[in-house]
PDB file as gemmi writes it, atoms N, CA and C in Angstrom:
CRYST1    1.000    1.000    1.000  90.00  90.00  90.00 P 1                      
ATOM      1  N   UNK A   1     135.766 278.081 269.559  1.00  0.00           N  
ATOM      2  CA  UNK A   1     135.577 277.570 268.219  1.00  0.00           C  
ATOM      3  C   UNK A   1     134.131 277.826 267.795  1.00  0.00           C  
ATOM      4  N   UNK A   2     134.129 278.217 266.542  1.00  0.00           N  
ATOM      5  CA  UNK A   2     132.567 278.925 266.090  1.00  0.00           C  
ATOM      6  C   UNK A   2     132.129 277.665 264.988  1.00  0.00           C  
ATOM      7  N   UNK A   3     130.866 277.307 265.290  1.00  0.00           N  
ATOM      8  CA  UNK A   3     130.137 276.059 265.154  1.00  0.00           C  
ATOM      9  C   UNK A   3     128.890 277.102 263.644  1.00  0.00           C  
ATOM     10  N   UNK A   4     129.621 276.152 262.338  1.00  0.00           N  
ATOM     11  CA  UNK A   4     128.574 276.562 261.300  1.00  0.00           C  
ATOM     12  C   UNK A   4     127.748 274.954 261.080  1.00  0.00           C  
ATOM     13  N   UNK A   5     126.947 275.681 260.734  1.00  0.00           N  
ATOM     14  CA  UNK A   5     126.431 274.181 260.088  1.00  0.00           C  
ATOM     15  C   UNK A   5     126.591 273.602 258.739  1.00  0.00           C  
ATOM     16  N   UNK A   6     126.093 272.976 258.369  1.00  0.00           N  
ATOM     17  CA  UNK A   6     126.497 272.072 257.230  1.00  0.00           C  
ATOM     18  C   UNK A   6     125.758 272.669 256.114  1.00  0.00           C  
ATOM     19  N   UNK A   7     125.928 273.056 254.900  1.00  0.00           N  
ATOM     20  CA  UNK A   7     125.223 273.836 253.647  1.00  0.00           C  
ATOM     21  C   UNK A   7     124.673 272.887 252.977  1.00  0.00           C  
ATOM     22  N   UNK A   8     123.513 272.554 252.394  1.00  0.00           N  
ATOM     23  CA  UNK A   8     123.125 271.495 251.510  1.00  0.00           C  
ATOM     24  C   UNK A   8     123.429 271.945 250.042  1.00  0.00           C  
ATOM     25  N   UNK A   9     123.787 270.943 249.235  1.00  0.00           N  
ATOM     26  CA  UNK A   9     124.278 271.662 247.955  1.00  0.00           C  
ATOM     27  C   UNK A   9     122.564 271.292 247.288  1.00  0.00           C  
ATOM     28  N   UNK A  10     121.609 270.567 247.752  1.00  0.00           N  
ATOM     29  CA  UNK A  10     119.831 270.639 247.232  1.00  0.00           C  
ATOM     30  C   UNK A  10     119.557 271.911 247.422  1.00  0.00           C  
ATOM     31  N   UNK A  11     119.794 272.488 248.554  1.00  0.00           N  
ATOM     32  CA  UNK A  11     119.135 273.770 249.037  1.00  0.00           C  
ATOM     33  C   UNK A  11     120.033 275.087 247.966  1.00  0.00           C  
ATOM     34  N   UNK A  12     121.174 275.158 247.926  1.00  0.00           N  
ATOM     35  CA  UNK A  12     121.713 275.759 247.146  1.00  0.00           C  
ATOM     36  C   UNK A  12     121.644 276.222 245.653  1.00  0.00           C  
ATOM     37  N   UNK A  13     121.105 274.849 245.241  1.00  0.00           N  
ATOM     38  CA  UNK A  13     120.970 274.143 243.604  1.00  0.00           C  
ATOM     39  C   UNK A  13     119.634 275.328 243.521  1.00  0.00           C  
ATOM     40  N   UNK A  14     118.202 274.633 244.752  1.00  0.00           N  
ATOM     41  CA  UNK A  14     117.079 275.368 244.460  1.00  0.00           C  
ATOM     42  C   UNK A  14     117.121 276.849 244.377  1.00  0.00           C  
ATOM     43  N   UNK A  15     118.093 277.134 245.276  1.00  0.00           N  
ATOM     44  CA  UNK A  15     117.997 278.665 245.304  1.00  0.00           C  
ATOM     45  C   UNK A  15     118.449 279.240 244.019  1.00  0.00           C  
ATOM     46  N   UNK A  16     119.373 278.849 243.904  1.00  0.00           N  
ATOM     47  CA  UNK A  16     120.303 279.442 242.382  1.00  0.00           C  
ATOM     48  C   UNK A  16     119.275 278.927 240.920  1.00  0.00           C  
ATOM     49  N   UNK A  17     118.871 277.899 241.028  1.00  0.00           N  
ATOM     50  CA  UNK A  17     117.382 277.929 239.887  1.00  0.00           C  
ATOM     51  C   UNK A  17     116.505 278.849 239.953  1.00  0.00           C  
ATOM     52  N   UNK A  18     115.786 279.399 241.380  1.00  0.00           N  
ATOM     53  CA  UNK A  18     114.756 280.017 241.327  1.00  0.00           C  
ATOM     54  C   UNK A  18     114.885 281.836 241.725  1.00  0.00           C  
ATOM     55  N   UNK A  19     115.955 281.518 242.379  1.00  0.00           N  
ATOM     56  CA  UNK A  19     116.763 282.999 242.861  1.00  0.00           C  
ATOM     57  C   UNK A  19     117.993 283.167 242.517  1.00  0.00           C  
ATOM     58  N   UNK A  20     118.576 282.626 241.484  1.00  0.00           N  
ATOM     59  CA  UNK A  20     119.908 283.227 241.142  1.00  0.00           C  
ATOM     60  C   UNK A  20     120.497 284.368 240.018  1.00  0.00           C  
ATOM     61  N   UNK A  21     119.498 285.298 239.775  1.00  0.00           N  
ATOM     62  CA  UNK A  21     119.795 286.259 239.483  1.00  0.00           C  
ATOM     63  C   UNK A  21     120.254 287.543 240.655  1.00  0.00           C  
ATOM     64  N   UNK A  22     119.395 286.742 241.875  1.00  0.00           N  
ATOM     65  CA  UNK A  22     119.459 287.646 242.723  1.00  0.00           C  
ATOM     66  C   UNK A  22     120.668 287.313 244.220  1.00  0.00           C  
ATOM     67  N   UNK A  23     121.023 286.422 243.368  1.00  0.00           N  
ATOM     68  CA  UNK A  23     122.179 285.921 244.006  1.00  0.00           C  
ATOM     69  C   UNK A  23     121.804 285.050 245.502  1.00  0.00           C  
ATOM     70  N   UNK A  24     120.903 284.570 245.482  1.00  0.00           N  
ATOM     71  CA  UNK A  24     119.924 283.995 246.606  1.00  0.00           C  
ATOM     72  C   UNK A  24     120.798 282.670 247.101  1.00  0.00           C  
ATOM     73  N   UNK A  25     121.940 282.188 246.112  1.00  0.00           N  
ATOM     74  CA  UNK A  25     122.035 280.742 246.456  1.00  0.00           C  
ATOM     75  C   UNK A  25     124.109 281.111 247.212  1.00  0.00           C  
ATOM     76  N   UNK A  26     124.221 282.229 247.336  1.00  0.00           N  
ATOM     77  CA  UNK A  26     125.591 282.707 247.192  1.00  0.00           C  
ATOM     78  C   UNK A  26     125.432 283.361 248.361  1.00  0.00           C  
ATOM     79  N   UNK A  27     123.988 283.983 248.821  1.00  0.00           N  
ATOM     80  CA  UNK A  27     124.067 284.079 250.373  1.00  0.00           C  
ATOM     81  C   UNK A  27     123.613 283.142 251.404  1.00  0.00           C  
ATOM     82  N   UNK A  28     123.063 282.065 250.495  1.00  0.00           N  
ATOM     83  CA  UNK A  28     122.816 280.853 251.677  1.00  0.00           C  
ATOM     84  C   UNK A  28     124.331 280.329 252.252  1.00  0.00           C  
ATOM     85  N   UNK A  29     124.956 280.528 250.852  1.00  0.00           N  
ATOM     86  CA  UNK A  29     126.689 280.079 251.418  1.00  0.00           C  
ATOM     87  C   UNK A  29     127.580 280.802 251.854  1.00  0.00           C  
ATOM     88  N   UNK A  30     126.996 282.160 252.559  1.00  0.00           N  
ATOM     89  CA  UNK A  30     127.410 283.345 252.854  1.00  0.00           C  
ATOM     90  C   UNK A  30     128.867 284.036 252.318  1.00  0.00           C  
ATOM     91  N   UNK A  31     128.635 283.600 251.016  1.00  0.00           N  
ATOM     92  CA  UNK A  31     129.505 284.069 250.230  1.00  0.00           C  
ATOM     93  C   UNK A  31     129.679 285.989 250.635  1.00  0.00           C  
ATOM     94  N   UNK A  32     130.542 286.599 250.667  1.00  0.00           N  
ATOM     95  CA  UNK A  32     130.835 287.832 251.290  1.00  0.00           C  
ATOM     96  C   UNK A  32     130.125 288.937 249.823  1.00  0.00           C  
ATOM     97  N   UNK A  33     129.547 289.563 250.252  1.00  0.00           N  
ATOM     98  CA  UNK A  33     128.791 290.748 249.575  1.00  0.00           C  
ATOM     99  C   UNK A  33     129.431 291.503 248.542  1.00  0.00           C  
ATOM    100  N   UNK A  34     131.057 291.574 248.937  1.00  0.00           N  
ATOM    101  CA  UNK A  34     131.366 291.827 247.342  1.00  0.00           C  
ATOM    102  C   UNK A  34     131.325 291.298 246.195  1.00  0.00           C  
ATOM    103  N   UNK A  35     131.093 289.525 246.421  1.00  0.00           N  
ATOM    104  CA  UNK A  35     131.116 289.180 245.193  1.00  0.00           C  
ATOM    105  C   UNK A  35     129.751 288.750 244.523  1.00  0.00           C  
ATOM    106  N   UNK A  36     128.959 289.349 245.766  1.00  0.00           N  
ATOM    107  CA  UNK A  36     127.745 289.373 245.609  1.00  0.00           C  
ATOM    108  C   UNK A  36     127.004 290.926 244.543  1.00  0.00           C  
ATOM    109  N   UNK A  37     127.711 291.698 245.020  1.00  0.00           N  
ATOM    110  CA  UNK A  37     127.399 292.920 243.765  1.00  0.00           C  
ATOM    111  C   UNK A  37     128.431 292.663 242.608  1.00  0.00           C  
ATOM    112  N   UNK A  38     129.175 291.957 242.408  1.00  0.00           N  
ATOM    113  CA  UNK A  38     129.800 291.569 241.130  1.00  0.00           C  
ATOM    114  C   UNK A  38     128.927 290.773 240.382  1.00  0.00           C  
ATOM    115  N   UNK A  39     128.465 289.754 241.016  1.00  0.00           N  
ATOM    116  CA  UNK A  39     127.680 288.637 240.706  1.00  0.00           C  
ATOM    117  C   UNK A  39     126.299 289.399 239.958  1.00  0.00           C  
ATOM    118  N   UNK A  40     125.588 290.410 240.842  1.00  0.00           N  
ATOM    119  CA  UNK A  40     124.611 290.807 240.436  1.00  0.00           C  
ATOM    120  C   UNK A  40     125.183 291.987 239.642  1.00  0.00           C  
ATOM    121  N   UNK A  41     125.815 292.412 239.180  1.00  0.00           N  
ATOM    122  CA  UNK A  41     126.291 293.353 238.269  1.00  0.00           C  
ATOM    123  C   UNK A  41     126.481 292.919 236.785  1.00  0.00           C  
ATOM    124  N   UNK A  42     127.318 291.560 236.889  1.00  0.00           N  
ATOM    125  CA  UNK A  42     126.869 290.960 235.742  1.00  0.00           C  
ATOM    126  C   UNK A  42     125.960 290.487 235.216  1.00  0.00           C  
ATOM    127  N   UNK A  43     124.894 290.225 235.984  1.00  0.00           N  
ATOM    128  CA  UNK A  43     123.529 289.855 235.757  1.00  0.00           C  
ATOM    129  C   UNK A  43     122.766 290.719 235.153  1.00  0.00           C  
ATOM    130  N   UNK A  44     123.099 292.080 235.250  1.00  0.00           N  
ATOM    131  CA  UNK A  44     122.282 292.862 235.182  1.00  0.00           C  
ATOM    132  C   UNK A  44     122.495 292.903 233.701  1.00  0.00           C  
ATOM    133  N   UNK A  45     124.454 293.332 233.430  1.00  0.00           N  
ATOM    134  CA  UNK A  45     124.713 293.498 232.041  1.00  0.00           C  
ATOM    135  C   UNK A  45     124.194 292.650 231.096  1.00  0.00           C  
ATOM    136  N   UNK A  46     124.119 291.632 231.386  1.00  0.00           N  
ATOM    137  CA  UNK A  46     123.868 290.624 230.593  1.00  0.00           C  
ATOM    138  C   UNK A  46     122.015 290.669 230.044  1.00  0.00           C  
ATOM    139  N   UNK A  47     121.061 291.366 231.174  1.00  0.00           N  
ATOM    140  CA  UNK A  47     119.835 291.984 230.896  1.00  0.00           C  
ATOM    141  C   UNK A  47     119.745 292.814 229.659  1.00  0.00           C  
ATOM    142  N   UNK A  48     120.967 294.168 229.881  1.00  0.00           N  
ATOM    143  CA  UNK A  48     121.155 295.075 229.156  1.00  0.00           C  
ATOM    144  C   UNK A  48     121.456 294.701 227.540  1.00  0.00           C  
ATOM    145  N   UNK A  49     122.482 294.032 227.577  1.00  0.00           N  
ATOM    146  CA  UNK A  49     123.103 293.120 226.192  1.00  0.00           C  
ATOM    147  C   UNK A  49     121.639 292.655 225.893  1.00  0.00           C  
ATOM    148  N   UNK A  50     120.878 291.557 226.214  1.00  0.00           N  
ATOM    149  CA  UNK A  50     120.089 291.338 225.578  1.00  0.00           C  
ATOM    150  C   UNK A  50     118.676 292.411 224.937  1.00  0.00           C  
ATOM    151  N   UNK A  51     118.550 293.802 225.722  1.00  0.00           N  
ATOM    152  CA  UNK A  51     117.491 294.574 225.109  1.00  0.00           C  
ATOM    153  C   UNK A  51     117.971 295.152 223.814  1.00  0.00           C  
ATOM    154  N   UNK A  52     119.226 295.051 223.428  1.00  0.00           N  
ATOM    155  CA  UNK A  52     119.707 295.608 222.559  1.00  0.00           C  
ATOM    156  C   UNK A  52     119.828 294.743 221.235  1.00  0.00           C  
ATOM    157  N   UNK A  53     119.449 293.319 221.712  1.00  0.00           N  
ATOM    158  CA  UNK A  53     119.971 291.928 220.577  1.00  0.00           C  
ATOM    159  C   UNK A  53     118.146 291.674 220.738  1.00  0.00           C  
ATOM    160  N   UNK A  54     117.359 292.234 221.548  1.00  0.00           N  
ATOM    161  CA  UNK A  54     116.199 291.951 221.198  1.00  0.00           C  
ATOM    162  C   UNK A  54     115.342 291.906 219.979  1.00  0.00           C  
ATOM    163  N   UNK A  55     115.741 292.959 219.311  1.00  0.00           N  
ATOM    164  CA  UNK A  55     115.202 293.433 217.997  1.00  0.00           C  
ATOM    165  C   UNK A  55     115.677 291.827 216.965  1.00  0.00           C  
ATOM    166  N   UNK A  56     116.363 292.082 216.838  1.00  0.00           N  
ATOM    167  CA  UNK A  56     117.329 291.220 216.007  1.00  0.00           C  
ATOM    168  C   UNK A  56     117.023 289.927 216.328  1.00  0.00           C  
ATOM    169  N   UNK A  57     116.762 289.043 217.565  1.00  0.00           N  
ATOM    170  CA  UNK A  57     116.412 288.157 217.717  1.00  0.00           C  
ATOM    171  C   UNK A  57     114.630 287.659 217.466  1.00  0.00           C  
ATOM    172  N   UNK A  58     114.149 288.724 217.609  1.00  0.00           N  
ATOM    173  CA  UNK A  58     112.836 288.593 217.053  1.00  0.00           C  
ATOM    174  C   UNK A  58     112.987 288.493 215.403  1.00  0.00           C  
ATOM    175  N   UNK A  59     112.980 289.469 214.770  1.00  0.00           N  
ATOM    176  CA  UNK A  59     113.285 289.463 213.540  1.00  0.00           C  
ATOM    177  C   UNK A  59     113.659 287.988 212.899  1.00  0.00           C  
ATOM    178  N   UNK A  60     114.789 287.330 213.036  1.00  0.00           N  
ATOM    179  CA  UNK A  60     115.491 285.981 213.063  1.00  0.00           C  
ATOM    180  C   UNK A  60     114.067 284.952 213.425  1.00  0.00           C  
ATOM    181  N   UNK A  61     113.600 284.820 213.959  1.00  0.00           N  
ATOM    182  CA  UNK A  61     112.635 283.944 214.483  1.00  0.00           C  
ATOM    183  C   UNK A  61     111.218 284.391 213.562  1.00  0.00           C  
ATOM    184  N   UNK A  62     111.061 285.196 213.473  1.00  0.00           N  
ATOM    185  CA  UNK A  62     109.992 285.648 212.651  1.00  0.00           C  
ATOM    186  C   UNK A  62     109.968 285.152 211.077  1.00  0.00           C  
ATOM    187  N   UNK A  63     111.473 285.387 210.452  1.00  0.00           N  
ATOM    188  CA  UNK A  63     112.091 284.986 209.228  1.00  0.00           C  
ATOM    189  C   UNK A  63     111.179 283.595 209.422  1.00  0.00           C  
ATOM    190  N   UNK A  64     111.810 283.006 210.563  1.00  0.00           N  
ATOM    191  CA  UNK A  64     111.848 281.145 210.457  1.00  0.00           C  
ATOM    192  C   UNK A  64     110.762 280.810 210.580  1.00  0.00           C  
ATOM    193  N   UNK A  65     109.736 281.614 211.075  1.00  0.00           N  
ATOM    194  CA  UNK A  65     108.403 281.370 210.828  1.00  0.00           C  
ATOM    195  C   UNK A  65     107.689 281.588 209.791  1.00  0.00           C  
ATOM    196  N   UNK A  66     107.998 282.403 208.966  1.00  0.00           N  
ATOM    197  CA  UNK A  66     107.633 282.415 207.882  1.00  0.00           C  
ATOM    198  C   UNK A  66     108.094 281.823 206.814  1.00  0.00           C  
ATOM    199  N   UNK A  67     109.141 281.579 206.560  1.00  0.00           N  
ATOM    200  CA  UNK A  67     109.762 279.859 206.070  1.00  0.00           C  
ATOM    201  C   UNK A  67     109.199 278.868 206.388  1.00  0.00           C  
ATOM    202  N   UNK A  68     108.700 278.957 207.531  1.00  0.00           N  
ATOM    203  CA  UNK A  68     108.024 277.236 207.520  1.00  0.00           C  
ATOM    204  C   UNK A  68     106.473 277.318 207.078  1.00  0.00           C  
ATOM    205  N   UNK A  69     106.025 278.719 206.874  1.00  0.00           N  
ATOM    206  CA  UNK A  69     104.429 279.097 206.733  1.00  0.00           C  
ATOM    207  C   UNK A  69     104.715 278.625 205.476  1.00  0.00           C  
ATOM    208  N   UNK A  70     105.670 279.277 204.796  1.00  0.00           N  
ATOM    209  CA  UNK A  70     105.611 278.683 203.044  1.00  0.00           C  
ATOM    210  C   UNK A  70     105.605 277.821 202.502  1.00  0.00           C  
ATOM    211  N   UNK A  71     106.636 276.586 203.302  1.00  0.00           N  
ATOM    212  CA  UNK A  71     106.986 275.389 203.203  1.00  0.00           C  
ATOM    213  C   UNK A  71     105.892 274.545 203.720  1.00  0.00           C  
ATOM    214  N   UNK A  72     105.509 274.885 204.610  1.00  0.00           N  
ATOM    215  CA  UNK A  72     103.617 274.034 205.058  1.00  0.00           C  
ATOM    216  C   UNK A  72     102.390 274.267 203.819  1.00  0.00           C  
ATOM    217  N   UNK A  73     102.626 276.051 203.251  1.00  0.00           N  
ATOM    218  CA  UNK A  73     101.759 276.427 202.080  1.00  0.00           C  
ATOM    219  C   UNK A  73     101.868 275.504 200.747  1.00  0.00           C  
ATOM    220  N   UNK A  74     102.753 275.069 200.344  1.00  0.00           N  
ATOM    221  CA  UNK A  74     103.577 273.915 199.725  1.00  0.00           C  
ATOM    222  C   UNK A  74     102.695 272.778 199.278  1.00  0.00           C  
TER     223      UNK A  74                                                      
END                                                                             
């Protein structure tokens, strides 16, 4: 009989806050490596999606700053 030890779900939590793009908290739970390049595959897309909504999200925020420059000018 093969003896694991016990996983802390603290230790897990930290990893996946500070390393879970990199899937850091999914090999403490030795989650198996395929779903570990899935995991980080979507991570990545989701990088990609945003360089493309970058523009646009600046823009949007910029608007709202300058709405409130006017409304303070007021």
């Amino acid at each position: 009989m093969e003896m694991t030890e016990k996983k802390s779900f603290g230790v897990a939590f930290v990893l996946w806050f500070c390393l879970g793009a990199l899937g850091a908290h999914r090999i403490y739970i030795q989650e198996k490596v395929h779903y570990l390049f899935w995991f980080w595959l979507v991570g990545w897309l989701v990088v990609w999606v945003d360089i493309f909504l970058l523009k646009s999200m600046i823009d949007k925020e910029n608007e709202k700053a300058e709405i409130n420059r006017k409304i303070k000018a007021l």
